[in-house]
Structures are given as C-alpha cells and as structure tokens.
C-alpha positions as CSV (number, residue, x, y, z in Angstrom):
1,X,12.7,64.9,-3.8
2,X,9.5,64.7,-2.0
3,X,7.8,62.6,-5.2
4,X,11.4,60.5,-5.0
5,X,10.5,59.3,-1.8
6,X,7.2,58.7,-2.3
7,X,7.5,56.3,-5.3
8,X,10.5,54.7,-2.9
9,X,7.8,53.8,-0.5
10,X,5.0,52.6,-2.5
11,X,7.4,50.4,-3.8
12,X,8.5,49.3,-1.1
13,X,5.0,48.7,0.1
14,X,4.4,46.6,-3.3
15,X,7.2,44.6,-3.3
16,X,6.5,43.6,0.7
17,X,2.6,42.8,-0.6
18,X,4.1,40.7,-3.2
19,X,6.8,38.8,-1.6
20,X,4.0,38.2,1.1
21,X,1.5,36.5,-1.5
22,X,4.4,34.4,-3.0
23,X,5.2,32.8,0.3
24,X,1.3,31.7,1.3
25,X,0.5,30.7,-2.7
26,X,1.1,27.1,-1.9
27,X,-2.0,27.8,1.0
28,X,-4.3,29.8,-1.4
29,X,-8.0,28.6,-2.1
30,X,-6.7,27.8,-5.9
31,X,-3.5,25.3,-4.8
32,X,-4.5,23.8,-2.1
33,X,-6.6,21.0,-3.5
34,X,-9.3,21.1,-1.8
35,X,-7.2,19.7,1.3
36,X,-9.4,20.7,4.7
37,X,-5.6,19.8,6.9
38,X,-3.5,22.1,4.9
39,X,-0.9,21.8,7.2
40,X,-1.3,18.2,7.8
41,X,-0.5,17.6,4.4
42,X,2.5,20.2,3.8
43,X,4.0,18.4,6.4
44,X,3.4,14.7,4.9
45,X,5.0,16.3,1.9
46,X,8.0,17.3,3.1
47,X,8.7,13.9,5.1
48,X,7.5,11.9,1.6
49,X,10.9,14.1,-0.4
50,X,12.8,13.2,2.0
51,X,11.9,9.5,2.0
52,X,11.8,9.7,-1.3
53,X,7.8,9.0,-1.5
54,X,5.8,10.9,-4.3
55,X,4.4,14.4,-2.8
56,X,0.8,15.2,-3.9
57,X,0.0,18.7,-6.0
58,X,1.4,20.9,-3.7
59,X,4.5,19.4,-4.3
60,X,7.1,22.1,-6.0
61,X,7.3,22.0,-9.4
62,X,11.0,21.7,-9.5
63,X,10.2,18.7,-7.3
64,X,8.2,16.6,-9.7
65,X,8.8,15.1,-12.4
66,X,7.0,15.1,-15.7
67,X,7.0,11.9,-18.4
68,X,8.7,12.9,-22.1
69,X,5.2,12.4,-23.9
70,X,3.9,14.1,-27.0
71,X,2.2,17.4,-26.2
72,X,0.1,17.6,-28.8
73,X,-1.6,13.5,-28.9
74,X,-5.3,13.6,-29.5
75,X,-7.0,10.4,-29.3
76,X,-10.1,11.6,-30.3
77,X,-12.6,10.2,-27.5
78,X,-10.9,6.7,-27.6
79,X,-12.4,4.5,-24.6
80,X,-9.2,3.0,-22.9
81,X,-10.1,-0.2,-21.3
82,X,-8.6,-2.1,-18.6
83,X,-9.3,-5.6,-18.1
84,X,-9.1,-6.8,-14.5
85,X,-10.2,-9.2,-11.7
86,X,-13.8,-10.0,-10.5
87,X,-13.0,-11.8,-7.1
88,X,-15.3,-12.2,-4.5
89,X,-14.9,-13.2,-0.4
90,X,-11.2,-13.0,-0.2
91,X,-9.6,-11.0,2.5
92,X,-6.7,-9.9,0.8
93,X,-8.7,-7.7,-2.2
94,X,-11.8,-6.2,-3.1
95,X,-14.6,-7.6,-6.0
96,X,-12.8,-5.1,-8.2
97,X,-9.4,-2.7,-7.9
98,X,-10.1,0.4,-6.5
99,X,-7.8,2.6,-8.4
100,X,-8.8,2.3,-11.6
101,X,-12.3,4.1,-12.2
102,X,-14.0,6.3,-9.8
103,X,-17.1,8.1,-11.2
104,X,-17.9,10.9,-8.7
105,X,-15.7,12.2,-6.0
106,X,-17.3,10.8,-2.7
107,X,-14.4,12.5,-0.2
108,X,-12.6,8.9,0.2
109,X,-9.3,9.5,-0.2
110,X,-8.2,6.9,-2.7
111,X,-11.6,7.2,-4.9
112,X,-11.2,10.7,-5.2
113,X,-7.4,10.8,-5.9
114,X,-8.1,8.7,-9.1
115,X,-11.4,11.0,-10.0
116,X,-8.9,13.7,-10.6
117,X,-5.9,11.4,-11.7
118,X,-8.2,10.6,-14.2
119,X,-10.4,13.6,-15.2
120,X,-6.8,15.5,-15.9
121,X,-6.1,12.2,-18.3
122,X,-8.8,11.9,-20.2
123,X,-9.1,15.7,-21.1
124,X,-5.2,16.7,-21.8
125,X,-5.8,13.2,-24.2
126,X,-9.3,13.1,-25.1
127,X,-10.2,9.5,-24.4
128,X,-12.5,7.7,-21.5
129,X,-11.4,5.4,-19.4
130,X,-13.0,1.7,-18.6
131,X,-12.8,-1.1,-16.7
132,X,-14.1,-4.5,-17.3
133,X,-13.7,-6.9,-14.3
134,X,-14.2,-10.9,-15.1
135,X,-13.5,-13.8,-12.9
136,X,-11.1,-15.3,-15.3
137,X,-8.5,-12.7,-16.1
138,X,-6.3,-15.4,-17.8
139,X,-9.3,-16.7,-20.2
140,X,-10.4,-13.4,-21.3
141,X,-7.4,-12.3,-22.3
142,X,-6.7,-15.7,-24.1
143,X,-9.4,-15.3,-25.8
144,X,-9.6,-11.8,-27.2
145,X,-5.3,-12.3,-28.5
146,X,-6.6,-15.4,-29.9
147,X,-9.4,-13.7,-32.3
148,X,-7.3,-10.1,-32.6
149,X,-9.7,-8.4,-30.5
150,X,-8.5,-5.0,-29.1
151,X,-11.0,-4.6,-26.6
152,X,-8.4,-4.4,-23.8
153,X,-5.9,-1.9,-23.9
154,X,-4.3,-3.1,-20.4
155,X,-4.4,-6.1,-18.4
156,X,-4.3,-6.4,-14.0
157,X,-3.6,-9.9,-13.7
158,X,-3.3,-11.7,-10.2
159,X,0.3,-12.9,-9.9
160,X,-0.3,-16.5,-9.5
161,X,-2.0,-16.4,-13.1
162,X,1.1,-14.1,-14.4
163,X,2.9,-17.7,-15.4
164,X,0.2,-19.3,-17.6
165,X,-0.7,-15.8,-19.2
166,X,3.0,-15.2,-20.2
167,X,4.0,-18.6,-21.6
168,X,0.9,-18.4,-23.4
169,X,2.1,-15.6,-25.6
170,X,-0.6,-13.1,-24.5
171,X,1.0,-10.1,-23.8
172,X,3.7,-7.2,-25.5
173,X,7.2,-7.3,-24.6
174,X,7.9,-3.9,-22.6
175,X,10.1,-3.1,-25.0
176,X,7.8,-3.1,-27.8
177,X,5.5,0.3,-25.9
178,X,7.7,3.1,-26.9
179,X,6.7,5.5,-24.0
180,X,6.8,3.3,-21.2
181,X,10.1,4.4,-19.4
182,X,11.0,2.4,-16.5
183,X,13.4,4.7,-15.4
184,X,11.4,6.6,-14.3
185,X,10.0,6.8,-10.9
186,X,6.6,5.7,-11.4
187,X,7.7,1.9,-12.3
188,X,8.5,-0.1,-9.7
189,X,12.6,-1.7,-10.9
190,X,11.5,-5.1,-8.3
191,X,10.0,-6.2,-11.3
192,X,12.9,-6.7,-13.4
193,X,12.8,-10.0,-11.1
194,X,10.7,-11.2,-13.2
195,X,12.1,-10.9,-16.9
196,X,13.4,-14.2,-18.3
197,X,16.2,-14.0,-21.7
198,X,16.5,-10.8,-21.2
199,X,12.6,-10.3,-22.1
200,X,10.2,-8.6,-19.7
201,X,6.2,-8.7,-20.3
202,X,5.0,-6.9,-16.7
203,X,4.5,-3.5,-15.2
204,X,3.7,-2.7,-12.0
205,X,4.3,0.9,-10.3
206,X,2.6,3.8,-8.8
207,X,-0.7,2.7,-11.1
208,X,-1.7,-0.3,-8.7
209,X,-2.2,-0.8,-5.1
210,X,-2.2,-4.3,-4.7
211,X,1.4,-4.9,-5.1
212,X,1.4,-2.5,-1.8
213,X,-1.7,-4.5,-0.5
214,X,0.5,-7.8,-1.1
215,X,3.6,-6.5,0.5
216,X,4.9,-8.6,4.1
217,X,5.2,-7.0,7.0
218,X,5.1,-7.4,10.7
219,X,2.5,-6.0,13.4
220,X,3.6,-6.1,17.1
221,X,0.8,-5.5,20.0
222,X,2.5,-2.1,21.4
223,X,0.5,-2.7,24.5
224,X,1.3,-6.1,25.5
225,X,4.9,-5.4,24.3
226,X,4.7,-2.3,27.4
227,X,3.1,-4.7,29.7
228,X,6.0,-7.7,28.8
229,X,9.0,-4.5,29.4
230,X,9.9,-4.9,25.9
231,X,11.6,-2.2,24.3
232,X,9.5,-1.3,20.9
233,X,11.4,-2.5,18.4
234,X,12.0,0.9,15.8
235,X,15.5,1.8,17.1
236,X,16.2,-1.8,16.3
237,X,15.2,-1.5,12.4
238,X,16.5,2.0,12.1
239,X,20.0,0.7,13.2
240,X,20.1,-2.1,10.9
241,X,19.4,-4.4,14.2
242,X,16.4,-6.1,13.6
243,X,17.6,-10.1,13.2
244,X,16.1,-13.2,13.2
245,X,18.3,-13.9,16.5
246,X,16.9,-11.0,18.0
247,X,13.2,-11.3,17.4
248,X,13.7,-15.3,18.6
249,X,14.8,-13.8,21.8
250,X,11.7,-11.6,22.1
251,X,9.2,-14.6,20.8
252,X,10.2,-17.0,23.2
253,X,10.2,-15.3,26.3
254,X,6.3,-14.1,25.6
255,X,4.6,-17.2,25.8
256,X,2.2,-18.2,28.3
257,X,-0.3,-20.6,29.4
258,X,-2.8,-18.6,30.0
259,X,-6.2,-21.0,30.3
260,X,-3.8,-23.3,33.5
261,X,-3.9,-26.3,31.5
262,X,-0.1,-26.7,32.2
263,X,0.8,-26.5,28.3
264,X,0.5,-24.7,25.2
265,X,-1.8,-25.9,23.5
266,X,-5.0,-23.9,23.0
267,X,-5.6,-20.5,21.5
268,X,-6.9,-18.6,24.4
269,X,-3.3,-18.9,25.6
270,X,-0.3,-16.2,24.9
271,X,1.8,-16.6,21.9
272,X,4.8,-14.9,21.0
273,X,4.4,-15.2,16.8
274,X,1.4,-16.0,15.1
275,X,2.1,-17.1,11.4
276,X,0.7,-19.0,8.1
277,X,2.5,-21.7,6.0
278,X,3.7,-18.1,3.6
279,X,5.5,-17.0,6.8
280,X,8.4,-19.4,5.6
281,X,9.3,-18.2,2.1
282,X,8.5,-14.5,3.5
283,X,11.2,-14.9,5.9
284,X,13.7,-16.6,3.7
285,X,13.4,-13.8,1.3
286,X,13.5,-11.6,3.9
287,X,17.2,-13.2,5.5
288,X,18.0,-12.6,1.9
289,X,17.3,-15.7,0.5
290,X,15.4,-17.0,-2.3
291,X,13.8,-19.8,-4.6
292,X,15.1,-19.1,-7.9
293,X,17.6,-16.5,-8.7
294,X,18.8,-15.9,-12.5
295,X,22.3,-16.3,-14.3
296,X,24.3,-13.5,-15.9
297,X,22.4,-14.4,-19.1
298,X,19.0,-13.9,-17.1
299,X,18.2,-17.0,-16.9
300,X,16.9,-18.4,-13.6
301,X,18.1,-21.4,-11.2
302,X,17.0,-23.2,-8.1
303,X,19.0,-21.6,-5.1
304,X,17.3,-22.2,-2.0
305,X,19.3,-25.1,-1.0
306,X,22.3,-23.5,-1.6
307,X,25.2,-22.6,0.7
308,X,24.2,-19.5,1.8
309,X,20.4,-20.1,1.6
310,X,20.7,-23.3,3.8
311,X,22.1,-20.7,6.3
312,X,19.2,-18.7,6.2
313,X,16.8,-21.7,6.5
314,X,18.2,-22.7,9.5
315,X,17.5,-19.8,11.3
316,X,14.1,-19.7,9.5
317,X,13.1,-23.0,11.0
318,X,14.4,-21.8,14.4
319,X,12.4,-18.6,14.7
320,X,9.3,-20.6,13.4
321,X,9.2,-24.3,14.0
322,X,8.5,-23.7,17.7
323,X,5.1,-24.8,18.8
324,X,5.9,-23.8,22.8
325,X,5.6,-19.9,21.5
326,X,4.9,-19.6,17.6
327,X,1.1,-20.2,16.7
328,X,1.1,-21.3,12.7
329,X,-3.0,-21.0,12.3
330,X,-2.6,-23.9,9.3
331,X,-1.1,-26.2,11.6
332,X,-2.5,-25.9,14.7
333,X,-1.2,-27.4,18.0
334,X,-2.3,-30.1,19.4
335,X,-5.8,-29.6,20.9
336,X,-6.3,-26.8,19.3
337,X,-9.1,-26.1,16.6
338,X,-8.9,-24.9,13.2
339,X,-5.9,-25.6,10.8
340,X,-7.8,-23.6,7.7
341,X,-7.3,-20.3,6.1
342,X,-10.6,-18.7,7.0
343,X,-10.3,-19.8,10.8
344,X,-6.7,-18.8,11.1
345,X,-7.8,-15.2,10.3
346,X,-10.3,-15.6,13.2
347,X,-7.9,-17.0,15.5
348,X,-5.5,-14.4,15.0
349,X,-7.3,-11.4,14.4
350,X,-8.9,-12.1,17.9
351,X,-5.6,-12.6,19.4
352,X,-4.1,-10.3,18.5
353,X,-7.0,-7.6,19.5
354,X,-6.8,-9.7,22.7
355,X,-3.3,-8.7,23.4
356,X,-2.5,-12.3,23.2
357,X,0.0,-12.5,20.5
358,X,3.0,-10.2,20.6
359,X,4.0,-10.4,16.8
360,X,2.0,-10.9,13.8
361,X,3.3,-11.6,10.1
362,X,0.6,-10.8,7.5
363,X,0.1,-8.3,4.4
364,X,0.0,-4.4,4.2
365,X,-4.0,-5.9,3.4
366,X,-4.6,-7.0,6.6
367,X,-3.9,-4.2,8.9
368,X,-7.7,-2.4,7.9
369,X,-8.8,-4.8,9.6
370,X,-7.5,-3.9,12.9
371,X,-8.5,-0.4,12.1
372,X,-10.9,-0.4,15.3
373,X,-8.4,-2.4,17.5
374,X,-8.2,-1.1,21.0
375,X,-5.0,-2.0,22.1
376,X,-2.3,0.0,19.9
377,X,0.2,-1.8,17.1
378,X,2.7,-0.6,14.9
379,X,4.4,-2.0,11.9
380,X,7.5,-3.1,11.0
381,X,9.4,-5.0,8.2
382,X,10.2,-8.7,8.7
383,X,13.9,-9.3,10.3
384,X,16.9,-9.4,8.9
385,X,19.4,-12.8,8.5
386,X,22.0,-10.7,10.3
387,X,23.3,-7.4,11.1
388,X,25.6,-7.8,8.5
389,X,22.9,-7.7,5.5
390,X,22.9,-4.8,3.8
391,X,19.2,-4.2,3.3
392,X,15.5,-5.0,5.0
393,X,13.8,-7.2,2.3
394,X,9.8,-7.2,1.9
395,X,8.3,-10.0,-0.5
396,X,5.3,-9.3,-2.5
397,X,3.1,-12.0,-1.6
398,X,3.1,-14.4,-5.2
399,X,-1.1,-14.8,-4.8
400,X,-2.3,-11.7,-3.7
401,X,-0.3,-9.2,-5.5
402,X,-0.9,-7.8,-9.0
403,X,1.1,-6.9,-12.0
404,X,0.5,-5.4,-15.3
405,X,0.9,-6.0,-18.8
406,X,-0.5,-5.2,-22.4
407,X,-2.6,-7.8,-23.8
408,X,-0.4,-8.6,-27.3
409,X,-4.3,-8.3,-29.2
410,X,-4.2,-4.4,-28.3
411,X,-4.2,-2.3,-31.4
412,X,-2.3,0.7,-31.4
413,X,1.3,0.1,-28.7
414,X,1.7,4.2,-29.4
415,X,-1.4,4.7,-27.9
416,X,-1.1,2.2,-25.4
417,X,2.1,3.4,-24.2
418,X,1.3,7.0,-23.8
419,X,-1.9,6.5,-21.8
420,X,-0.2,3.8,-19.3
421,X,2.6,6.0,-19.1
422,X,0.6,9.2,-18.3
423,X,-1.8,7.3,-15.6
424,X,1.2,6.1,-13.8
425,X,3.3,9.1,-13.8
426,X,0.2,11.0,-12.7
427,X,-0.7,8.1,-9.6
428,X,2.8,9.3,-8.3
429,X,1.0,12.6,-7.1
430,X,-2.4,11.8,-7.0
431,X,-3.0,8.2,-6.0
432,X,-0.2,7.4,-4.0
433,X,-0.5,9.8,-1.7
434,X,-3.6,9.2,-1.0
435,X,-3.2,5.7,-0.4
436,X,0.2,6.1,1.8
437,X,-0.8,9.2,3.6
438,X,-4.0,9.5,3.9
439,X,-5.4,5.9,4.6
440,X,-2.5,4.5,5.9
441,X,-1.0,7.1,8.4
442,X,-3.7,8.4,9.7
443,X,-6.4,5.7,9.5
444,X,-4.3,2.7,10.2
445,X,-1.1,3.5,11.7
446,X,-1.0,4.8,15.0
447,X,2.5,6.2,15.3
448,X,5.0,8.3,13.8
449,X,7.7,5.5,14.0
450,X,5.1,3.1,11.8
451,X,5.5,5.6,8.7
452,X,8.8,5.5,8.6
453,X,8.8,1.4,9.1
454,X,6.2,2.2,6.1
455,X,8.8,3.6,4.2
456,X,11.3,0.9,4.8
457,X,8.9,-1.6,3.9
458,X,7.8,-0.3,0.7
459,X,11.5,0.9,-0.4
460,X,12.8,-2.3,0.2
461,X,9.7,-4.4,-2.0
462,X,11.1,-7.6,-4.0
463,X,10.2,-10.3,-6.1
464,X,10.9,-13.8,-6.0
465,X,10.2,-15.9,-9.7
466,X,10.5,-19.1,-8.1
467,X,7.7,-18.0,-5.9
468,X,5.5,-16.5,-9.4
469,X,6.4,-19.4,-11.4
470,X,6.6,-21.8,-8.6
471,X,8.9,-24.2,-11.0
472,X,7.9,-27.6,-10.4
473,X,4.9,-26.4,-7.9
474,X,8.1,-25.1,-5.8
475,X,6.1,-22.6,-3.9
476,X,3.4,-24.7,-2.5
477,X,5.9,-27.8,-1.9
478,X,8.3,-25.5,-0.2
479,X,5.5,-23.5,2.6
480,X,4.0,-26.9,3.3
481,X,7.0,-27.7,4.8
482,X,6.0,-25.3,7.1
483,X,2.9,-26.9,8.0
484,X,5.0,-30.0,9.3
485,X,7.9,-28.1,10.8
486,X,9.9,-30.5,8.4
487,X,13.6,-29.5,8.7
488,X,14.3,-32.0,5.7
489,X,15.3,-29.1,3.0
490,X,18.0,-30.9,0.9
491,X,15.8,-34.1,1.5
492,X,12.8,-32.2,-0.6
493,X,15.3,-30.6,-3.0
494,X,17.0,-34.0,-3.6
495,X,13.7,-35.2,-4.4
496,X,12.2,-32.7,-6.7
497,X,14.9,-30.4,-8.3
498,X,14.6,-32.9,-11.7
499,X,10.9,-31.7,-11.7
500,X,12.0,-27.9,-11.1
501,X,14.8,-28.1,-13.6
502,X,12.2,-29.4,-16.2
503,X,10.0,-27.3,-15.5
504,X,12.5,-24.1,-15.8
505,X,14.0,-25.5,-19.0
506,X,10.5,-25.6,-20.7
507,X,9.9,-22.0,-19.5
508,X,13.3,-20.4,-20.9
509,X,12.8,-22.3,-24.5
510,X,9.4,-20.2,-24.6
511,X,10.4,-17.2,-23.9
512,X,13.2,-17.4,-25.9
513,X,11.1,-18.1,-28.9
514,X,8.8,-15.3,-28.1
515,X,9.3,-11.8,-29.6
C-alpha cells in the first residue's frame, strides 16, 4: 500500500510539472521568436484574432492557416525574381519596396520579418529570392514578354502604370497560376474591383505594403481638439456615427484668424481641414460613391453623376469647397503662397505639428512623418455619407499604391504560383505583423482607440477602376475640379462622358480578346 501511494504521488508530481510546462511553452526561449516584449506581443495577438488581423508565430496552430501546396516541390536552387520600382524623392514610397529582400536581420521590424519570411521559403523550396528595381516597371516588362524572356518571375507595378501594362498583354490571367487561391486570407478580395469580362490579371495581399501605405485616412490634432472642447471623435466611428454632416460641423467652427488680418487668408492662421485635389474622389468613395462601377456581366460604366452619386457630391463639395475653414494646399487662398505638391506637404506638415489644423486627410504613408510630432494625433477613417451606410470605405490611392501580377513571359506558372502563394501566406504571420503592430502601434500611433480605427481602415480597403484606368483621363479631370471648387458635375460629365465611353469600349474589346 505504502509503494501504491508513492507511485500516486510521483505521479501526481509529474503530471503537475507537465501541465505547468505546457501552459508557459508559448513563453519558452524556443517559441518565442526572439520577441524582447513577450507580453506585449501575446497581447497584440490576441486583439489581431479578434479583429481578424494575422497573429505572428506565436499564434496557435489551430489559429493559422496553412496554403494546399505540394509538400514535396524542389526547385532545385531556382533564383525567383521580382521585378519592381526604382523611384526616387517621392514622399509616398521608398527607392525600392521594403518587403521584398532583406539580407541580414538588422532588428527593424519589417526588414527582419521578411529575413525569416524568406529564409523559411527559400529552404522548405530550395530557391533564392531577387529583386531587380528599374525606373520603368512598364518598359521592362514590355520588353522581356516581347522577346520570351523569363527573367521575372513577378512583377510590383505602381497602380497608375497597372492600365497600360494590362491592355498591353503583359501579364497571366489569375486563373491561369494554379496555386494561387484567393480565398484565402492572404489575398486581398478589394481587388476583384479591378477584373474586367470576367478576367482578372492582379494580386495584391499580405505580400505588399504599399497598398496599406496608399490607403486614405484621416489624422486629427488630439491636442487642439482638447483645447477646441471637442469630443475625440472614436465613439463616433465605432457607432457608425462618423458623417460628412458631422465632421462639417466640427470643421467649421475651428477656424480662426490667427495672424489679426481680419480674414482667412494666410497659412499661419487656424484651419479646420487641410486637403489635396485627391481629397475629393477619396471622399466620394468614402460616402460610397464612385467613378466607374461594373454591370452584372463585369463590365464597367461611368456612375459618378448618377442619382445616388450626385447625392454624395453634394455633400462632398460642402464639407470641402469652403475656403473660410478648409485649406486645399493645391489651391491655395488668396494671399497665400504655394499651390504645388511639394509645398503643400510643408504647409501642412507644419500645421498640423503647429496645432493649427484640426483634421488632416492624407495616406497611411504620411503619418511617419509625424513620428516626432509633439502634440498627440490619432487616426481615423474618412466619414461616412450617412448613418445609414452600411460600411466605412478607405480608397487605395490610384498613384501610390501597388498591385501585383505575373509577367505573361514567365516560364514555369506551377512554379510561379507556388512560390507567390507560399510568400504571401507566410507575410500573413511574419510581415504583417510586423508592419501593423510593430511600426504602426507603437511607433506611430499614440493611442489604443487609433488601432482599432487601424483596423477599420484597413478592413474596409476598396478600389475604384475609374480611378486605375482613369477612362477618358477621368481621375485627373474629376480632382481638378477640386482645385476650382467647381460645383459644375453634370456640366463636366455632359462634356466628356463620349470620351470616357470610348475610352471604356476600347478597354473591354481587349480584354475580351485576351486569354
């Protein structure tokens, strides 16, 4: 009996030894990942399931999900190549992208969540990975499909050169890469926007950033909204609250002439909204509007001066055209200085540090640059038409977003697939999180109420094809109305939908002669 008991409690004493190693595994030196705020990051994770964000390595495995790919491919120390931009002296990207090739870890987030990303990559496939950036994304591409060159593998394109490259035949219908599953998590569905006849040639997902980068949003001054007795306006977006009528009311009650010159007219004064000519289509895609919609056969249309969009429009022009309270940096006010891109960053940049402008619209891009700002901000997705919409709406920005696509010159589509498809479903928990947690919430952000706006925001990411194709130089035309605070909408249409209908017409008849 004695023995009995014995065993009883030594195996008691292992199973309590054992249940109490199970439940700290997640925070032993081999799964935590080389994360120095353990904690920190459990408790990202947990909030990023529930918003339904990707959860880095310590995610649980019944959590994530794996892509159906061949166990056993072997591609033999094939060197997968990704042609992408060379830009220089733009404040909206970098030379090159950033999450494509990292050589050595460096403890920056983002480099070192695609050092790992892609270490695991290349050895579970055997291959390298390469990147070659030129200036002209478009022209290299045309020219390697022309000759049957398979030096790219994968293409980054800019999305204002996504038009040209795709009438021009250079890349593979998605249906044509036979791993490439867009139901799954890791593609991003806003880009079904963008297929034409039923035929879709672009990718974009958890591989890229710059479609985040590109994404509109709004910054408020936090401190000069305290100092104004403006409730913060988080409760208002969580509740579905957050209109156009109801940001006009806080605009237009902010301004101020602050230099005693008895009118608003200069920059050092206080503004309510500071904007760019792009503030217009943001915020008509935003009230739910758009340029160009498509048909049940998928086959787009001018809309913008339709019933419902006209609607929109008119509460568009009434938030913005407003020169009393809303500073548009392209079209400055009278007296004022500037009027160009480059000093409209200046001017409101300074502003808003100077907790002179209450609101700010720009891209998720822009807010490193107020990662040294005093005064505090937070974030928040553009308004809604009414309360009655169903959704917030965020537009990629049609210049300085990406997309992706498979050069129609590349060799083997098996291969191809299987390597995009890995890289993406492995950015989910590698890249992603790095680039939503780590930079963003705790470099950037400076509340907890600004992640979840994050989350909104990014859940809530559309594109608009009149915007990308800009039928009949549609996009341009339409934000340079802006410019002029020109009200004349069906005046414009009237005038150019022959030229956008042309235009649309000769884009459908090639795609539908394309594979």
């Amino acid at each position: 009996m004695k023995k009995i008991i014995l065993l009883m409690l030594i195996a008691a004493i292992i199973a309590g030894i054992l249940i109490s190693c199970g439940g700290n595994a997640q925070n032993s030196p081999d799964n935590n990942n080389d994360n120095k705020n353990g904690n920190e990051n459990n408790e990202n994770a947990e909030n990023n399931q529930e918003s339904d964000q990707p959860g880095d390595d310590n995610t649980p495995a019944d959590a994530r999900i794996e892509p159906d790919l061949p166990s056993d491919a072997d591609f033999g120390g094939y060197t997968f190549t990704f042609l992408t931009h060379l830009y220089e002296g733009a404040d909206w990207v970098g030379p090159l992208p950033i999450e494509i090739i990292s050589e050595e870890e460096n403890s920056e987030p983002i480099n070192d969540a695609v050092f790992k990303r892609n270490l695991k990559i290349m050895e579970k496939y055997n291959i390298n990975i390469d990147m070659i950036g030129i200036a002209d994304e478009r022209n290299a591409m045309n020219k390697a499909v022309k000759s049957g060159d398979d030096v790219y593998d994968a293409a980054i394109m800019f999305n204002n050169n996504v038009p040209g490259i795709v009438t021009a035949e250079l890349l593979t219908n998605i249906e044509n890469l036979p791993y490439i599953d867009l139901d799954k998590p890791w593609w991003d569905p806003a880009v079904n926007a963008m297929s034409i006849d039923h035929k879709n040639y672009l990718l974009a997902g958890d591989l890229l950033i710059l479609d985040n980068e590109a994404t509109n949003v709004l910054l408020f001054n936090k401190d000069l909204m305290g100092d104004l007795g403006i409730d913060l306006p988080y409760n208002l977006v969580k509740e579905g609250k957050w209109t156009f009528d109801v940001m006009n009311d806080m605009i237009k009650d902010t301004a101020s002439d602050l230099n005693g010159d008895g009118q608003m007219t200069a920059y050092e004064d206080r503004w309510g909204f500071a904007t760019y000519n792009d503030t217009f289509h943001a915020l008509l895609v935003s009230g739910g509007g758009a340029l160009a919609v498509k048909d049940k056969d998928d086959i787009p249309y001018m809309d913008f001066a339709s019933e419902k969009n006209l609607a929109v429009l008119e509460k568009v022009m009434n938030l913005l055209y407003n020169p009393e309270y809303v500073l548009n940096a392209q079209a400055p006010p009278k007296g004022g200085s500037g009027g160009d891109l480059t000093k409209g960053d200046e001017i409101h940049v300074k502003g808003f540090e100077e907790n002179r402008i209450l609101f700010m619209w720009t891209r998720m891009r822009f807010v490193e640059f107020f990662r040294g700002m005093e005064a505090n901000f937070g974030i928040i997705p553009l308004p809604k038409f009414d309360e009655a919409q169903e959704k917030y709406y965020s537009v990629v920005n049609p210049y300085t977003g990406v997309l992706l696509g498979v050069p129609k010159s590349a060799s083997d589509l098996d291969r191809v697939s299987i390597i995009l498809e890995a890289l993406s479903a492995e950015s989910r928990y590698t890249l992603q999180p790095a680039y939503y947690d780590v930079v963003l919430t705790r470099k950037y952000v400076r509340d907890e109420e600004s992640e979840e706006m994050l989350d909104i925001i990014f859940n809530s990411r559309v594109y608009d094809i009149g915007s990308v194709y800009s039928f009949g130089n549609v996009f341009i035309d339409f934000i340079n109305l802006a410019a002029k605070n020109d009200r004349n909408i069906i005046s414009y249409y009237d005038k150019k939908i022959g030229a956008m209908e042309k235009a649309i017409d000769k884009i459908v008849n090639i795609f539908q002669s394309m594979d």
